[in-house]
N, C-alpha and C positions, 0 to 999 in steps of 0.2 A: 362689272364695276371694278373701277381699279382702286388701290389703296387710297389714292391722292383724290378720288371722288365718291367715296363713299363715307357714309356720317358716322357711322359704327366702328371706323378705323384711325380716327381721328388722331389715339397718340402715336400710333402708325407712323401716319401720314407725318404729321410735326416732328415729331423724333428725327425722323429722316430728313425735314429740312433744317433741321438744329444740327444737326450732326453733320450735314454740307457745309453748313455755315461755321462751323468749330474747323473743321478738315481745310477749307478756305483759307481763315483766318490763319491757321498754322503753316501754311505753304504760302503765303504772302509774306507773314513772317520769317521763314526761313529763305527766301527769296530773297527778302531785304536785308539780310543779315540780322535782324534781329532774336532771331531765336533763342539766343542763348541769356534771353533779358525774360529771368522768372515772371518779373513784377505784370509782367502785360497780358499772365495769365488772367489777372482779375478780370478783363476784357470778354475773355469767353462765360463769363458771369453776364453781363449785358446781352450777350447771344440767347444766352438761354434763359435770362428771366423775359425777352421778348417771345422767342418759340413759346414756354409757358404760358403765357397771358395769352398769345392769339390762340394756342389750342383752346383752353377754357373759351375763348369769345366765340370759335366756332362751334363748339360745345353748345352753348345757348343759342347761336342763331339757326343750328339746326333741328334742336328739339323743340323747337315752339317759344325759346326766350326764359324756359323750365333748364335749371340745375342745382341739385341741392348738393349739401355741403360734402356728404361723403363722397360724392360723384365726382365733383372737383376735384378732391385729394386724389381721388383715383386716376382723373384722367391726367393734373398734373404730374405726378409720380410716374406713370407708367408714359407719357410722353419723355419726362427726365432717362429714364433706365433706358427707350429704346436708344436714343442720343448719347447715352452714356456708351452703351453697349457697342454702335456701329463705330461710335471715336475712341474706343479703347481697341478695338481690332485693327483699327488705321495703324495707329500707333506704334502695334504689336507689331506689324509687319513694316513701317516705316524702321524700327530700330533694329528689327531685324537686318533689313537692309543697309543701314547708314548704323556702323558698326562705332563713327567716331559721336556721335550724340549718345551711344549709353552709355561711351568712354568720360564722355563729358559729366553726364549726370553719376559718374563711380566716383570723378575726380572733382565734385564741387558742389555736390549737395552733401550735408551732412550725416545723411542714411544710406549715401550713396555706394557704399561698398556694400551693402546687403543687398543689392538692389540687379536685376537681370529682367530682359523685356519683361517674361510674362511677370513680375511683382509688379512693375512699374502700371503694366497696362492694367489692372486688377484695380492697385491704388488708384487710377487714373477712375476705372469704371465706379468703384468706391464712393468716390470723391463727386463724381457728377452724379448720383445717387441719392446722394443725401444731399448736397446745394439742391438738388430737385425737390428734394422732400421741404427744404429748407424757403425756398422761393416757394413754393405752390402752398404753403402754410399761408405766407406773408397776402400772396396776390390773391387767395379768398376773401382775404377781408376787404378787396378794392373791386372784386366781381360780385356783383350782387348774387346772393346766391336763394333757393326756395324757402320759406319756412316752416319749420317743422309742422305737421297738424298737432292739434293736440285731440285725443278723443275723452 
């Protein structure tokens, strides 16, 4: 059973297509010329608050339409981090490569002289860590989620 078809691997499997779709997004971007336009980071926010929600949906439709509320947290978080994780090592070795974008990010971000691949890609895995944490908070309250027993 592969990652992409099995139920028990589910932030696995999204992580990984969040993280296609950020990777995507960023090489369309630079293709177009627009890369060097911060503001369209907010963008990869919309990517990933979709991956979230469809992992939780698959979440319930493969346990029986059953997900309680720590489970959520869990699987959205841990679908954020694998996403985080494979788009911060793109990154890492994109700037590796392309010596003139962390010239660019030295000379026009404001933290930017602190800043060499691996801090960047770190902040970078950081940052979609916590938005994960951030969104999978928000989209439990629009997934229905078990309720508690009480005994």
């Amino acid at each position: 059973m592969s990652v992409f078809t099995n139920p028990n691997r589910i932030p696995e499997n999204y992580g990984l297509k969040i993280a296609a779709g950020l990777i995507g997004y960023f090489v369309i971007m630079k293709l177009v010329g627009l890369g060097n336009h911060v503001e369209l980071r907010l963008l990869n926010l919309l990517i990933l608050v979709g991956g979230i929600y469809l992992a939780l949906k698959k979440f319930k439709e493969t346990h029986g339409q059953h997900i309680n509320y720590f489970r959520a947290l869990v699987t959205g978080v841990a679908t954020a981090a694998v996403a985080s994780l494979v788009f911060s090592l793109f990154l890492f070795i994109y700037m590796l490569a392309d010596k003139n974008m962390m010239q660019w990010i030295i000379d026009n971000e404001p933290m930017g002289r602190y800043l060499n691949p691996y801090i960047a890609s770190f902040i970078v895995l950081l940052e979609g860590v916590f938005s994960g944490l951030l969104v999978t908070f928000i989209l439990i309250n629009y997934v229905t989620t078990d309720e508690v027993s009480r005994s």
